[in-house]
C-alpha angles and dihedrals in degrees: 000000000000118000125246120256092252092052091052085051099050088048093052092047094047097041119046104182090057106098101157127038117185120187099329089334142122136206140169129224089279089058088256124159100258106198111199136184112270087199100048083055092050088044097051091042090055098045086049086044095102099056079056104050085036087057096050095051097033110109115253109269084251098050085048093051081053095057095039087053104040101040108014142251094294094062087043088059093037096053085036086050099054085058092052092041093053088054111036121200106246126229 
């Protein structure tokens, strides 16, 4: 089973001597078998949920200059802000 991308990230983020994962498998700069904890990384996919889902719904950086250009800056923050609003940060 190979692992998602966000779980590779997570991984990365939360070990710092894995350099190398294979399959569902990590390993550190010597080649060694890394184990690492599978609910830390959910933990840490989940609490970094929210940019994801933002950046999918966010409008593209033209359609925002747009925006910015042909109705103003408040327009811009408040269509920026229903997207934010949608995914909160958590706390």
């Amino acid at each position: 089973m190979n692992l998602t991308n966000q779980q590779s990230e997570a991984i990365f983020k939360l070990n710092p001597t894995i350099v190398t994962i294979r399959g569902n498998e990590a390993f550190d700069a010597e080649g060694n078998a890394v184990t690492y904890d599978k609910a830390a990384v959910q933990a840490y996919i989940d609490a970094h949920a929210y940019m994801e889902n933002r950046a999918k719904e966010y409008p593209s950086i033209p359609d925002q200059l747009d925006t910015l250009y042909h109705s103003g800056l408040d327009a811009w923050k408040a269509e920026i802000k229903t997207v934010k609003d949608k995914y909160p940060k958590p706390k």
